[in-house]
PADO-501684 format. One record per atom (N, C-alpha, C): residue number from 1; residue in three letters; atom name; x, y, z. Coordinates in Angstrom, 3 decimals. Layout:
! PADO-501684
REC   nutor   zaza   dolum         px         py         pz
REC     NUM    ala      CA          X          Y          Z
...
! end
This chain:
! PADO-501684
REC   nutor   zaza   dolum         px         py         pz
REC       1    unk       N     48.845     67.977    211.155
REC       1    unk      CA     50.091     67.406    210.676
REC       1    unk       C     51.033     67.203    211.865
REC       2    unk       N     51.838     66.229    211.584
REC       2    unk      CA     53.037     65.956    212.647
REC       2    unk       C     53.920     65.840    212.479
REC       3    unk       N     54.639     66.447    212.843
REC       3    unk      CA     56.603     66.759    212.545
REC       3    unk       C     57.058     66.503    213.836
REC       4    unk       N     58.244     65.779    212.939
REC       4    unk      CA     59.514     64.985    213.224
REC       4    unk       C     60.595     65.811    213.449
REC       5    unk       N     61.250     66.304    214.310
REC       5    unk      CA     62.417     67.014    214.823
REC       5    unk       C     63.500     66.392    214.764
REC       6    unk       N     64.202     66.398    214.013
REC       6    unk      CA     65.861     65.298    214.188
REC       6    unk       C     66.853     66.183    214.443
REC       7    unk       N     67.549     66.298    215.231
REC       7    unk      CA     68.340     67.182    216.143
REC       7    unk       C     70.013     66.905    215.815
REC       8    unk       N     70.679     66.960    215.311
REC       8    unk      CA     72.006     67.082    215.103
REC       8    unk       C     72.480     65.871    214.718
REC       9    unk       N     71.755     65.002    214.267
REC       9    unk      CA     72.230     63.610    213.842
REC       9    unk       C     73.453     63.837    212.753
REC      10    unk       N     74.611     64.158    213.267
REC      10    unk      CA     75.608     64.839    212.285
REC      10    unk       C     77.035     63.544    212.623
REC      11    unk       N     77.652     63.568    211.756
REC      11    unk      CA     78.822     62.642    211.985
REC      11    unk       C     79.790     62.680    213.501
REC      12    unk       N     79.963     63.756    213.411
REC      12    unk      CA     80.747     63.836    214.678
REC      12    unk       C     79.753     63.604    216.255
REC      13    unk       N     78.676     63.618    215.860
REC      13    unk      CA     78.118     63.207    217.274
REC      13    unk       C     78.158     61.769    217.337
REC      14    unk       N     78.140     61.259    216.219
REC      14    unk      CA     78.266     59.566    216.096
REC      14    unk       C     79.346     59.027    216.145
REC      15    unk       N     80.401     58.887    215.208
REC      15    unk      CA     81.073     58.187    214.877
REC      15    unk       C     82.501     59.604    215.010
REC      16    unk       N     82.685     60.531    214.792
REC      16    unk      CA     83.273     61.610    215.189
REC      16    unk       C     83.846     62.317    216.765
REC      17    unk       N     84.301     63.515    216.301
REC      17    unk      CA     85.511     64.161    217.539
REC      17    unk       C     83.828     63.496    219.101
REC      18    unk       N     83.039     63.960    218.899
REC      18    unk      CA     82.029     63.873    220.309
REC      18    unk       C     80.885     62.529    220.218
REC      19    unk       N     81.638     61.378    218.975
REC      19    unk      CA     80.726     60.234    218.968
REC      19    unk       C     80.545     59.266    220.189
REC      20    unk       N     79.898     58.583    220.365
REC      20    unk      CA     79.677     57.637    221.350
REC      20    unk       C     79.010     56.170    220.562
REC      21    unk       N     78.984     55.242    221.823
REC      21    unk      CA     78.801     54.043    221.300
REC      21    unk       C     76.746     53.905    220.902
REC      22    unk       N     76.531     54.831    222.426
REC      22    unk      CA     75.334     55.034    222.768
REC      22    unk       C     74.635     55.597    221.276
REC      23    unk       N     75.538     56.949    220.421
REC      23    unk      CA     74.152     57.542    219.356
REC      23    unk       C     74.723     56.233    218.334
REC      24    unk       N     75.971     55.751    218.131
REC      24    unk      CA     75.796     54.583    217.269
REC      24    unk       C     74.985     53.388    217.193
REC      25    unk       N     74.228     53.072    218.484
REC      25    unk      CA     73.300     52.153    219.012
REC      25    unk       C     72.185     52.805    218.203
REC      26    unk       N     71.670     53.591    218.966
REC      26    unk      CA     70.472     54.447    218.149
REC      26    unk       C     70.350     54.857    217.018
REC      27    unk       N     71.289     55.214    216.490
REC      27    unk      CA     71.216     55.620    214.653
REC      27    unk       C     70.134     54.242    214.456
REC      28    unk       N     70.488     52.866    213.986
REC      28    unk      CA     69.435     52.257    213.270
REC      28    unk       C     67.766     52.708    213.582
REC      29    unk       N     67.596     52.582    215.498
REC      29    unk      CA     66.077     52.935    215.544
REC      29    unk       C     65.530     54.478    215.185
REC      30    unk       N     66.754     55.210    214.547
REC      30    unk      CA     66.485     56.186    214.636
REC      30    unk       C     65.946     56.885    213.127
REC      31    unk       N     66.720     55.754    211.864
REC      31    unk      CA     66.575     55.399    210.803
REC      31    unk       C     65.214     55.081    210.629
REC      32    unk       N     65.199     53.961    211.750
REC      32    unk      CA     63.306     52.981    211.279
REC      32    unk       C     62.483     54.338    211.164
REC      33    unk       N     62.780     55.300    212.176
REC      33    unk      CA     61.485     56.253    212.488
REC      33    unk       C     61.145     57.329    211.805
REC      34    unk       N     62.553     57.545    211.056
REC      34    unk      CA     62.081     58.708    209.811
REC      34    unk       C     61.866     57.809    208.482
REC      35    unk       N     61.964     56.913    208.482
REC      35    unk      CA     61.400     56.182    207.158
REC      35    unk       C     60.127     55.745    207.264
REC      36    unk       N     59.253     55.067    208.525
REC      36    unk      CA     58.306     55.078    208.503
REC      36    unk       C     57.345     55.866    209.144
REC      37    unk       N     57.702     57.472    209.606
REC      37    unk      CA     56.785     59.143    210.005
REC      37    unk       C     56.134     59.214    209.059
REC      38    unk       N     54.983     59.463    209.743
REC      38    unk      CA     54.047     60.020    208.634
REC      38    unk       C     53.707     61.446    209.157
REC      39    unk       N     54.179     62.256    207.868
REC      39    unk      CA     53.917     63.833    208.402
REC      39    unk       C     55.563     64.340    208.043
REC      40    unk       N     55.703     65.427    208.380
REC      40    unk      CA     56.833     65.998    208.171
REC      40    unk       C     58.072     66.190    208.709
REC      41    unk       N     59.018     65.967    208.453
REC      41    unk      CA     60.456     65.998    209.048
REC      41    unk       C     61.030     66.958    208.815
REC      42    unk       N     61.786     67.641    209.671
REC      42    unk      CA     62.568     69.020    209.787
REC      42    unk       C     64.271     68.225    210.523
REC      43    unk       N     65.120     69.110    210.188
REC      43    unk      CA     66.019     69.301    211.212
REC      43    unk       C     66.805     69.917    211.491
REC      44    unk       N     68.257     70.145    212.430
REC      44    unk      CA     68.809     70.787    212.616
REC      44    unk       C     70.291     70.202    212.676
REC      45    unk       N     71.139     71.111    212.351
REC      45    unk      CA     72.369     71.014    211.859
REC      45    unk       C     73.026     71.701    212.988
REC      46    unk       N     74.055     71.447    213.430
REC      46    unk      CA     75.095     72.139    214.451
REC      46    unk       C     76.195     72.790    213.401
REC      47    unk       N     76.843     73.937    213.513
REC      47    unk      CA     77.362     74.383    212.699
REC      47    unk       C     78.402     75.417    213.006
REC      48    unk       N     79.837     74.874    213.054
REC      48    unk      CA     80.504     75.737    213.929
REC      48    unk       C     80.939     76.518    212.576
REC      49    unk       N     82.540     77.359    212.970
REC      49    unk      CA     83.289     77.952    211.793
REC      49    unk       C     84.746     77.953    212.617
REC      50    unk       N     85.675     78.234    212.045
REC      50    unk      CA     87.239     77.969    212.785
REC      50    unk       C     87.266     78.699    214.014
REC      51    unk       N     86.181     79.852    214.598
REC      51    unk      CA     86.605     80.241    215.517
REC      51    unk       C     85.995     79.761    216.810
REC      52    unk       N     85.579     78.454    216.600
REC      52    unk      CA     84.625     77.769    218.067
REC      52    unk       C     85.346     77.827    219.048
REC      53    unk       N     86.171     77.830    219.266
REC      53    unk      CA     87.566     77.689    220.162
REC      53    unk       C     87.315     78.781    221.092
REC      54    unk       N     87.112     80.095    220.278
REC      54    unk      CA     86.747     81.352    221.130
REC      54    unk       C     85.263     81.719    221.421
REC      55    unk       N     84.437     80.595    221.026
REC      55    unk      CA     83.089     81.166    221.679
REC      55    unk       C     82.747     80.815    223.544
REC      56    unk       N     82.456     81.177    223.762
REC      56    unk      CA     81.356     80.457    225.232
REC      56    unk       C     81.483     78.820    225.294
REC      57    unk       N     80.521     78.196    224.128
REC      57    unk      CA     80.667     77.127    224.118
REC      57    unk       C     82.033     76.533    223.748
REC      58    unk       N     83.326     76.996    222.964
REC      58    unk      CA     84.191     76.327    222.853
REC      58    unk       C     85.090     76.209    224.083
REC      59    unk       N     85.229     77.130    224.939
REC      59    unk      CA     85.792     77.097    226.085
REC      59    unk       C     85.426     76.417    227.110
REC      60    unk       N     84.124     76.344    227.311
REC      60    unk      CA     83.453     75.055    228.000
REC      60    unk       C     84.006     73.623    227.690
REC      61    unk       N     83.787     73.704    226.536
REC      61    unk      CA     83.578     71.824    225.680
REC      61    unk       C     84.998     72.595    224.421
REC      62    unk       N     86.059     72.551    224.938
REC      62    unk      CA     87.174     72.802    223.882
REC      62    unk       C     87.705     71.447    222.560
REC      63    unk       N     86.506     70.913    222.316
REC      63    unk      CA     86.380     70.306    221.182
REC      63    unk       C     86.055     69.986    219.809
REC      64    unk       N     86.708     71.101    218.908
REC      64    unk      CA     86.386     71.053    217.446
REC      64    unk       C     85.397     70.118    217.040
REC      65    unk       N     84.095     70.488    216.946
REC      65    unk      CA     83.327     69.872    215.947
REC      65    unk       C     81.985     69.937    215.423
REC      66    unk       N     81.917     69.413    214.557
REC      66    unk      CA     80.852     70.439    213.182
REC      66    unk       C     80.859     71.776    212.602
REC      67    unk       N     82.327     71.676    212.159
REC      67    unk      CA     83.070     72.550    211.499
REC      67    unk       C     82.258     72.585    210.102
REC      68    unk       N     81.581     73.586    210.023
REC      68    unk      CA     81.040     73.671    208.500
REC      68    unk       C     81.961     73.008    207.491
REC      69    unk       N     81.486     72.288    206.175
REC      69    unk      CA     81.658     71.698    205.289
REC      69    unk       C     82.696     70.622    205.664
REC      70    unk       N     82.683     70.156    206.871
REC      70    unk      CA     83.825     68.883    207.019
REC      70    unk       C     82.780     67.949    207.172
REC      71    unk       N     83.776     67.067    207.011
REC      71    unk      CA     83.187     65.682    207.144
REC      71    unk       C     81.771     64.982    208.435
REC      72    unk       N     82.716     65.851    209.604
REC      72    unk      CA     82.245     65.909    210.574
REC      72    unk       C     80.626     66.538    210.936
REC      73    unk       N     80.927     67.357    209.909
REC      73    unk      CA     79.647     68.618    210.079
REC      73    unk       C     78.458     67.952    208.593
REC      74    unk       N     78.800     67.031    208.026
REC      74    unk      CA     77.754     66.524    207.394
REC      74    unk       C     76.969     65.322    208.153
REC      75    unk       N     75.834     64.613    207.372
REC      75    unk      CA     74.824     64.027    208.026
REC      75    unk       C     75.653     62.404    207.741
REC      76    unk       N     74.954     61.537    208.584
REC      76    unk      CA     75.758     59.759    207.698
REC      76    unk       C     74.713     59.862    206.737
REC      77    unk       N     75.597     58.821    205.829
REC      77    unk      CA     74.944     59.247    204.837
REC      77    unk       C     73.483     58.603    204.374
REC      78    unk       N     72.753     57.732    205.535
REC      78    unk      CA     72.037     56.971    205.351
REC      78    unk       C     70.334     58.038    205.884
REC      79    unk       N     70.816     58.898    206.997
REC      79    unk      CA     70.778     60.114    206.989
REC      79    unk       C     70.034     61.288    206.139
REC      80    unk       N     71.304     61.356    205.332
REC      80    unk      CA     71.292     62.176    204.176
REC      80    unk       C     70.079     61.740    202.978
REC      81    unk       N     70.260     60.844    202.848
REC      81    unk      CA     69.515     60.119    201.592
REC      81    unk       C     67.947     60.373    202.365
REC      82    unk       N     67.709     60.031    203.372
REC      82    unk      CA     66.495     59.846    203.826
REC      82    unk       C     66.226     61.189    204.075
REC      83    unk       N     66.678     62.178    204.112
REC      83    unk      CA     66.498     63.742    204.322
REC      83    unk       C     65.990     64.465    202.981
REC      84    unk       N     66.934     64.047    201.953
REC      84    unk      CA     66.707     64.122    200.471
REC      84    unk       C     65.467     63.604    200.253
REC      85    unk       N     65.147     62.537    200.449
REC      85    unk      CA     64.003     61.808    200.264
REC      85    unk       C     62.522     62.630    200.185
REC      86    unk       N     62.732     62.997    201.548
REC      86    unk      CA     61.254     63.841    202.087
REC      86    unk       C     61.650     65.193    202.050
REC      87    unk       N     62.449     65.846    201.521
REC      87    unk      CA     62.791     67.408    201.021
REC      87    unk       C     63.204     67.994    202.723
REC      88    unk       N     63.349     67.300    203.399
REC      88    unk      CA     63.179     67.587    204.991
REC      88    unk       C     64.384     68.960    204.871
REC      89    unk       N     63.661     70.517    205.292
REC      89    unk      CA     64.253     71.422    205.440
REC      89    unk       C     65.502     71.268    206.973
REC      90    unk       N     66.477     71.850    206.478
REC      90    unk      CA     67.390     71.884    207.755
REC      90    unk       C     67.900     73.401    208.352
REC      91    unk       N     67.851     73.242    209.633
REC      91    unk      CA     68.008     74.611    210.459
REC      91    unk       C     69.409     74.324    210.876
REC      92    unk       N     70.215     75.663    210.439
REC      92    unk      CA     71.696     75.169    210.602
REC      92    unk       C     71.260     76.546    212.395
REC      93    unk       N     72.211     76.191    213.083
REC      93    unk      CA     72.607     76.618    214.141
REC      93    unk       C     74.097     76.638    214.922
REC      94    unk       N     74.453     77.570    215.580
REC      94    unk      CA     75.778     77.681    216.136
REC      94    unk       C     75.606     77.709    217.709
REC      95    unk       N     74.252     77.265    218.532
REC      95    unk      CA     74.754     76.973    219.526
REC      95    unk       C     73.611     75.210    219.882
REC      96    unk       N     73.300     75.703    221.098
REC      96    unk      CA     72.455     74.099    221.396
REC      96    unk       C     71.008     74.344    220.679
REC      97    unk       N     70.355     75.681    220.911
REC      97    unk      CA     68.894     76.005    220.355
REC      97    unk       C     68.968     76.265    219.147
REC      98    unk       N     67.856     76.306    218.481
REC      98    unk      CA     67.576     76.820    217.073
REC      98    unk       C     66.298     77.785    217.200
REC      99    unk       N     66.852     78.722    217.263
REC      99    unk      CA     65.653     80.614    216.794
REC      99    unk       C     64.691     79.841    215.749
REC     100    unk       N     65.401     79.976    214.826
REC     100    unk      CA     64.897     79.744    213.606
REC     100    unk       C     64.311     78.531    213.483
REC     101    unk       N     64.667     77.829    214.171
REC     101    unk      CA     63.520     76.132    214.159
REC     101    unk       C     61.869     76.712    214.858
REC     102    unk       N     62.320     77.345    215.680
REC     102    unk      CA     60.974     77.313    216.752
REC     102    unk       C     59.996     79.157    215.899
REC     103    unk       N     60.921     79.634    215.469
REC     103    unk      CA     60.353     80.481    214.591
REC     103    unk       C     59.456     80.204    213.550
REC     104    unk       N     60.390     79.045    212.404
REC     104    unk      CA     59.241     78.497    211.623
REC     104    unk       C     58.602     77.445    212.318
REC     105    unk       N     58.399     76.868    213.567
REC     105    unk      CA     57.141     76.201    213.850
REC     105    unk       C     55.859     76.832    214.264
REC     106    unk       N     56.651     78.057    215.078
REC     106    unk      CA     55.602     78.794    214.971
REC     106    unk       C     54.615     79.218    213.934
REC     107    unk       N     55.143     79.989    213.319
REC     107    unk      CA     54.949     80.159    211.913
REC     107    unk       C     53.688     78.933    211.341
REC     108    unk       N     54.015     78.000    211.520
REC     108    unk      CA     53.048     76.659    210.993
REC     108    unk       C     52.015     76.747    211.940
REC     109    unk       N     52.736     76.602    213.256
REC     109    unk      CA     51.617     76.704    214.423
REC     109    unk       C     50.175     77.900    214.248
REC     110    unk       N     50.307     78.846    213.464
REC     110    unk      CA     49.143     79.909    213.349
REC     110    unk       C     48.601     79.926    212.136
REC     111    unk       N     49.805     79.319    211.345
REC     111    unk      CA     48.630     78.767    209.999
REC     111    unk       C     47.607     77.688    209.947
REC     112    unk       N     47.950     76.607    211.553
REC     112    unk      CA     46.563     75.754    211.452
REC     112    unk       C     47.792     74.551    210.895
REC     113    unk       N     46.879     73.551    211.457
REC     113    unk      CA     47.425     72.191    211.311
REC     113    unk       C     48.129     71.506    211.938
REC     114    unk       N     49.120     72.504    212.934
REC     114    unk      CA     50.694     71.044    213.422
REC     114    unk       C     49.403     70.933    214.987
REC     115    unk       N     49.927     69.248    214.311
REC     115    unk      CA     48.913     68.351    215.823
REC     115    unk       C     49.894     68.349    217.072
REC     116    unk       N     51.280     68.026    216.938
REC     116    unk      CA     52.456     67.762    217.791
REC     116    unk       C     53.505     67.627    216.986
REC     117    unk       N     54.815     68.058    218.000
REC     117    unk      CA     56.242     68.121    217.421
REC     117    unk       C     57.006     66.757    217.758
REC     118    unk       N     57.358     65.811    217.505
REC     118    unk      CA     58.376     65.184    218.024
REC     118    unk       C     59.885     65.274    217.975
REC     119    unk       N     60.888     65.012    219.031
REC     119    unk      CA     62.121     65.292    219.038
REC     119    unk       C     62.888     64.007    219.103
REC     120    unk       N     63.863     63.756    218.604
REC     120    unk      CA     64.912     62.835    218.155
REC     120    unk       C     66.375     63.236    217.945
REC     121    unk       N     67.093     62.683    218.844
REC     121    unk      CA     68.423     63.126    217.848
REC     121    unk       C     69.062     62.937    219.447
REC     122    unk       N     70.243     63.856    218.778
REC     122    unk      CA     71.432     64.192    219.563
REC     122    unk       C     71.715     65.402    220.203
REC     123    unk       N     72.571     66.066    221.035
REC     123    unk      CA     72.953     64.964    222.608
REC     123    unk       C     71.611     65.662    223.179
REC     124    unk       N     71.235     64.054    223.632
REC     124    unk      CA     69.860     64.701    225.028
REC     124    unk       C     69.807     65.483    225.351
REC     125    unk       N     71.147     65.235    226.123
REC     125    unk      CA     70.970     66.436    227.854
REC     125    unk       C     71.986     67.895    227.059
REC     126    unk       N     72.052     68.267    225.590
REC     126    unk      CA     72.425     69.538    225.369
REC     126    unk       C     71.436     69.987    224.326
REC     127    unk       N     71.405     69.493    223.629
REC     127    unk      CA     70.875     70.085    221.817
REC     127    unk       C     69.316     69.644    222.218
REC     128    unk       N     69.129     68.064    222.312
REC     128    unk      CA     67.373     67.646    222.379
REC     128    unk       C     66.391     68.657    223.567
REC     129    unk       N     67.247     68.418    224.572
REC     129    unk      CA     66.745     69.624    225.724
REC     129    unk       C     66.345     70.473    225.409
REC     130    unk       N     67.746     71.579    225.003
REC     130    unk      CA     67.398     72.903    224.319
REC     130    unk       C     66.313     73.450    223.600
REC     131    unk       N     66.307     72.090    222.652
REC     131    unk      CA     65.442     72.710    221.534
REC     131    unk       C     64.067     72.291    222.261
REC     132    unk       N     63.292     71.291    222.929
REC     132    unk      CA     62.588     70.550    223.218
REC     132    unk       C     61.772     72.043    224.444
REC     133    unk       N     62.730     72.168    225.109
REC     133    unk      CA     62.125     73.477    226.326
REC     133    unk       C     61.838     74.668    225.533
REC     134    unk       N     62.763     75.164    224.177
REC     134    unk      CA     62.138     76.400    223.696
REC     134    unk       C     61.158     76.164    222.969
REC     135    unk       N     60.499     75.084    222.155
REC     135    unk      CA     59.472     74.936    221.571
REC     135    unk       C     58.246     74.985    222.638
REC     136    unk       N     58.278     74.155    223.640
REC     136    unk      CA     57.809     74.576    224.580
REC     136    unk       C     57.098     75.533    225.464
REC     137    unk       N     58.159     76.300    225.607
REC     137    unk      CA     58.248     78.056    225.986
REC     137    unk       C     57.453     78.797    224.862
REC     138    unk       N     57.703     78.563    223.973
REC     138    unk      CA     56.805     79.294    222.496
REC     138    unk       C     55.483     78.962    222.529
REC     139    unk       N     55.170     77.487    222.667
REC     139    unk      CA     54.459     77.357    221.915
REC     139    unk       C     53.795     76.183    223.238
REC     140    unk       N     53.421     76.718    224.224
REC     140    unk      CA     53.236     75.879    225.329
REC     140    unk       C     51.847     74.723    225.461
REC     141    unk       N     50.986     75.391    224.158
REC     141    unk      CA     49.607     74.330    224.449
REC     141    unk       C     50.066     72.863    223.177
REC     142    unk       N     51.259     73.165    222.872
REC     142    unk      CA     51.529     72.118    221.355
REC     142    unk       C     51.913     71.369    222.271
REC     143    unk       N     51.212     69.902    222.156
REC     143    unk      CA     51.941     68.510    222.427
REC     143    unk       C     53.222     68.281    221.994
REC     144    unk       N     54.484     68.285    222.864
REC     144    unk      CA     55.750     67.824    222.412
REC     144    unk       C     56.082     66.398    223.244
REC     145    unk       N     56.736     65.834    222.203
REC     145    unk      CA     57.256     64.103    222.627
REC     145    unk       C     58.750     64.320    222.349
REC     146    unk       N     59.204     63.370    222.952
REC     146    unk      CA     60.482     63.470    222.829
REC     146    unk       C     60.356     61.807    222.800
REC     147    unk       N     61.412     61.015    221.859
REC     147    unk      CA     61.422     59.485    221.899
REC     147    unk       C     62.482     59.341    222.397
REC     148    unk       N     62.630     58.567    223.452
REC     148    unk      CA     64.051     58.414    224.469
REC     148    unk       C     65.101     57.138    223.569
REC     149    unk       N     64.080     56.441    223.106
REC     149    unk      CA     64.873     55.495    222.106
REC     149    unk       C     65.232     55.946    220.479
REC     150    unk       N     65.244     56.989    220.213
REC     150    unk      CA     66.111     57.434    219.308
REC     150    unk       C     66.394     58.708    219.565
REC     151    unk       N     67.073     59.089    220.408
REC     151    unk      CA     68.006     60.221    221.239
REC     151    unk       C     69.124     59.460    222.331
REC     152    unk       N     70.134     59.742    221.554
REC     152    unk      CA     71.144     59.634    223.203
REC     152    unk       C     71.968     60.857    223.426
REC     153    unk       N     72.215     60.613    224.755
REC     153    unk      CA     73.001     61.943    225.374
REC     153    unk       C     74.802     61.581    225.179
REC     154    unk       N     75.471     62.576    225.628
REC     154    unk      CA     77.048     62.452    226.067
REC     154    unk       C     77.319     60.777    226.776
REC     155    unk       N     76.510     60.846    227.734
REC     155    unk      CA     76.501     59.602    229.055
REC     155    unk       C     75.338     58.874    228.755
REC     156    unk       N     74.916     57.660    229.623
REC     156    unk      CA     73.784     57.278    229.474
REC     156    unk       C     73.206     57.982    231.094
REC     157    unk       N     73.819     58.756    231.985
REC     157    unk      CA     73.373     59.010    233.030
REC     157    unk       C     72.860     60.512    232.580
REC     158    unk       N     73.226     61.252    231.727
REC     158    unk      CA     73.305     62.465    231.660
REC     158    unk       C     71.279     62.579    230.614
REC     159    unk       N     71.561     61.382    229.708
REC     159    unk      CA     70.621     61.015    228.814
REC     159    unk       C     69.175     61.485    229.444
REC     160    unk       N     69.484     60.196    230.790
REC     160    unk      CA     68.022     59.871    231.791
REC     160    unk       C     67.604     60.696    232.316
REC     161    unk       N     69.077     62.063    232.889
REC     161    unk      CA     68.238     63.305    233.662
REC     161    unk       C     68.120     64.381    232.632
REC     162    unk       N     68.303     64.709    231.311
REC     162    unk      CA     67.887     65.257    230.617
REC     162    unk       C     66.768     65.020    230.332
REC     163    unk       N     65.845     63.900    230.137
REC     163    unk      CA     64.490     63.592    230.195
REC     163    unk       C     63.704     63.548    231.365
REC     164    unk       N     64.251     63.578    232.083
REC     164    unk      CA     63.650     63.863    233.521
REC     164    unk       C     62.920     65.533    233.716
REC     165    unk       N     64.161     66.199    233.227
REC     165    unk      CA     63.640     67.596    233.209
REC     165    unk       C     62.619     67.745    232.205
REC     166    unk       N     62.991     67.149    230.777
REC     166    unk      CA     61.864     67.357    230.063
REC     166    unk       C     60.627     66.960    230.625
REC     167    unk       N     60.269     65.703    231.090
REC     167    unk      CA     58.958     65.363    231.951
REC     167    unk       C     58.504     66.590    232.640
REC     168    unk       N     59.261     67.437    233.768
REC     168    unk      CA     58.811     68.019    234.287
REC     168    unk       C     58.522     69.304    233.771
REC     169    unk       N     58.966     69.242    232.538
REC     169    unk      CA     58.435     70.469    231.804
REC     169    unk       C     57.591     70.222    230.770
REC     170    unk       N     56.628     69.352    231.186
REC     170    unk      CA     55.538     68.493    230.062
REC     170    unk       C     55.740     68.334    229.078
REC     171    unk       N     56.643     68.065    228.743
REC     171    unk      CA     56.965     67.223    227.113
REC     171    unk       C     57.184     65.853    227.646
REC     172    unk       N     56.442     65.283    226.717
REC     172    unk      CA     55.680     63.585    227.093
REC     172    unk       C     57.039     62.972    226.070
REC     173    unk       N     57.857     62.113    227.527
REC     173    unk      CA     59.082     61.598    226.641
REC     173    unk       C     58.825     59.743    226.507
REC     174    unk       N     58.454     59.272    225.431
REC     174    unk      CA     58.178     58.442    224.808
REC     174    unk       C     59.619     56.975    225.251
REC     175    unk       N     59.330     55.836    225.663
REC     175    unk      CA     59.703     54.681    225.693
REC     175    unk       C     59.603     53.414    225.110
REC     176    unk       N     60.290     52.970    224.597
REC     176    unk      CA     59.416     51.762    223.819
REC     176    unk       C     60.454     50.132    224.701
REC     177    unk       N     61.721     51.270    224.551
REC     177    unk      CA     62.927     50.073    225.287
REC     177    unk       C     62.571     50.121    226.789
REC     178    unk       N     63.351     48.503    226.865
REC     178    unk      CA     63.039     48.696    229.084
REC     178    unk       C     64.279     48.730    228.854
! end
């Protein structure tokens, strides 16, 4: 089986407090690819609470967002529907990685069956990275892809060397755009 990783495709990385023009570009190809996966889709949710301000990461990046149950912190809704669709379980998380994503892949990984993981989503060079190197680290003989055309980063410079590292940490990052 092959699962689909969609990584924080949440309002505020799009169209929200940390959107860009770049994940608004990509949302459509990013749409085509969970409607026509064959195999299973998972994802992950970013998920702050009022006190982000005082974590690690809020002091870094002092920007409110994916404040549980706001607007911000839900999926678009085109998204949503297509998540509903395929029952696609979601891993809520409060920093860039998800424990619990790479926990239950594991988990699948020893019951037999996952052929490769693919990764998609948002931001490259923080959340796709993250999660992309600890699956990795876990689970080092699993084929991981990463699709560069439905992932964007903060920048489009930040995007290219976030996949750069992934290359060099053998996750085979997928092109379709020149």
């Amino acid at each position: 089986m092959k699962y689909l990783i969609v990584i924080d495709v949440q309002n505020d990385f799009v169209t929200g407090a940390l959107g860009t023009q770049q994940a608004q570009d990509m949302l459509p190809r990013l749409l085509k690819k969970m409607r026509e996966f064959e195999g299973e889709i998972w994802m992950t949710r970013d998920c702050h609470d009022g006190a982000y301000l005082n974590t690690q990461e809020g002091k870094h990046l002092p920007v409110p967002h994916c404040v549980a149950g706001t607007e911000g912190w839900r999926f678009p809704e085109e998204v949503e529907q297509l998540r509903m669709q395929c029952a696609a379980p979601v891993y809520e998380k409060t920093s860039f990685g998800s424990v619990s994503l790479v926990a239950a892949l594991k988990q699948a990984c020893e019951r037999g069956g996952v052929e490769s993981v693919e990764l998609v989503g948002l931001c490259t060079d923080i959340c796709v990275v993250s999660n992309a190197l600890m699956i990795k680290a876990v689970l080092p003989e699993l084929p991981v892809y990463v699709d560069a055309d439905c992932c964007a980063g903060v920048t489009p410079e930040r995007h290219e060397a976030a996949l750069t590292v992934m290359e060099s940490c053998q996750i085979e990052v997928r092109r379709a755009l020149v």
